[in-house]
C-alpha positions as CSV (number, residue, x, y, z in Angstrom):
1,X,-8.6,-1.4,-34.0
2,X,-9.2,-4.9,-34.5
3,X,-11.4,-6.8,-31.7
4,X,-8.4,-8.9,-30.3
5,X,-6.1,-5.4,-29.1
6,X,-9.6,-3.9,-28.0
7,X,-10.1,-6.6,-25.9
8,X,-6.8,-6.9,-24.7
9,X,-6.8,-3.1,-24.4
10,X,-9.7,-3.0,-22.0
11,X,-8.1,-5.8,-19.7
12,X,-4.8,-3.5,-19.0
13,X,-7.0,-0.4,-18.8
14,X,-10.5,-0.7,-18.9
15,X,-11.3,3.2,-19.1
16,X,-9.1,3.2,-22.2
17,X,-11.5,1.6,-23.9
18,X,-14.4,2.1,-22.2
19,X,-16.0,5.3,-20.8
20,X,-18.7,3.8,-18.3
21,X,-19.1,-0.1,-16.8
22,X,-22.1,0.3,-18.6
23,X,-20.3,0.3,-22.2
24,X,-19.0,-3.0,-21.0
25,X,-22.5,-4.6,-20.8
26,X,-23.6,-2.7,-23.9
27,X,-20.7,-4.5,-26.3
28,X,-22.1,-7.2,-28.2
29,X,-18.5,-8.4,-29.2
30,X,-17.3,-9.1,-25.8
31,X,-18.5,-12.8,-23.9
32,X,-20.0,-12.9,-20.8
33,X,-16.7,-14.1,-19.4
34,X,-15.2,-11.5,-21.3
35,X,-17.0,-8.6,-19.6
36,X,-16.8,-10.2,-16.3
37,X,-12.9,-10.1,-16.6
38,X,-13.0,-6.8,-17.9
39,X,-15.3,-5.5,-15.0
40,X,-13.6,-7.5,-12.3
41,X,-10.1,-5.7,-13.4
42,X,-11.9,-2.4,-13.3
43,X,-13.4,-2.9,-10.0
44,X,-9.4,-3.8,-8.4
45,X,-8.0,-0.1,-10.2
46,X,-11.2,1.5,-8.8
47,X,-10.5,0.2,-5.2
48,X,-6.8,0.8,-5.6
49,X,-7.9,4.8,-6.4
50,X,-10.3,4.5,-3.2
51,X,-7.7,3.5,-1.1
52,X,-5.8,6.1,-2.2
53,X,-8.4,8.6,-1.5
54,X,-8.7,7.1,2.1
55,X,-5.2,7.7,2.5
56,X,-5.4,11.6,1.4
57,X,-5.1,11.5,-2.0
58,X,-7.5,13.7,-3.3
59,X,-9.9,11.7,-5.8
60,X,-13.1,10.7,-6.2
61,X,-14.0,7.3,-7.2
62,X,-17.3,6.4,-5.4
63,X,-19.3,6.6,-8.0
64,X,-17.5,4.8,-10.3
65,X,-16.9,1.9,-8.1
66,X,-20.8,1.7,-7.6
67,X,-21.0,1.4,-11.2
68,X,-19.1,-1.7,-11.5
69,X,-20.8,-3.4,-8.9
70,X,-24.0,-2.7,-10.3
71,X,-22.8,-3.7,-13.9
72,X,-21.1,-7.0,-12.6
73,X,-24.4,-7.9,-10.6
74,X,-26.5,-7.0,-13.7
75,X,-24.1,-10.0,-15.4
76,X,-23.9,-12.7,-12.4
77,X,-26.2,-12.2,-10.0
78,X,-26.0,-11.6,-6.4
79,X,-21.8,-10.9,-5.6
80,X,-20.5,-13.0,-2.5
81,X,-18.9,-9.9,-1.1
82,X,-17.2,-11.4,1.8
83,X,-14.9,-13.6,-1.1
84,X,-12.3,-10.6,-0.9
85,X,-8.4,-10.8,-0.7
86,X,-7.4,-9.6,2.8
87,X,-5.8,-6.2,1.4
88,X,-7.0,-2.3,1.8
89,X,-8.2,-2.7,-1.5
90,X,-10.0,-5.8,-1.8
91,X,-10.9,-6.6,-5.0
92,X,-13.2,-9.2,-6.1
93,X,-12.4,-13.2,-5.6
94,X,-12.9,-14.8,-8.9
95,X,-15.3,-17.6,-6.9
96,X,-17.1,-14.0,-5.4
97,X,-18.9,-13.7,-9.2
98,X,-20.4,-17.1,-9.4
99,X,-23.4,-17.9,-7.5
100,X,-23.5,-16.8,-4.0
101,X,-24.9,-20.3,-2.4
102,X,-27.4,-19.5,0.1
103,X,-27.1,-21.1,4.0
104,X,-29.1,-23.1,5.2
């Protein structure tokens, strides 16, 4: 598969192409920006499935969700978590994986 359909591959699904957020990190082919995306996309599906849980859906996406955090912090840094869309499943504000400024 040639790196352009990988890539685009792993922003519909990201566990298509990837097994862990880690794997994300570990590709040398992907930007920075590239794996932020790509994280950032996984981190909405995985809060979609918690929701889902919350609601009485049997599935169990903790840990996976925890992975994704830590990958996209190992990439920008502290994550402004309060930067989220006011839905049950959140998701990540673009703005929320650039530098959280600090108050003074």
């Amino acid at each position: 598969m040639k790196d352009d359909e990988r890539q685009r591959r792993a922003l519909l699904d990201p566990p298509d192409v990837f097994e862990r957020p880690a794997d994300v990190l570990a590709d040398e082919k992907l930007t920075k920006d590239q794996k932020i995306e790509i994280l950032r996309r996984w981190e909405y599906d995985a809060s979609e499935v918690s929701v889902a849980e919350e609601e009485g859906m049997p599935v169990k996406n903790g840990e996976l969700l925890l992975q994704i955090m830590r990958a996209l912090r190992d990439l920008v840094g502290e994550i402004d978590t309060e930067r989220t869309p006011p839905t049950k499943q959140g998701g990540l504000d673009r703005q929320a994986l650039q530098a959280k400024k600090r108050r003074s």
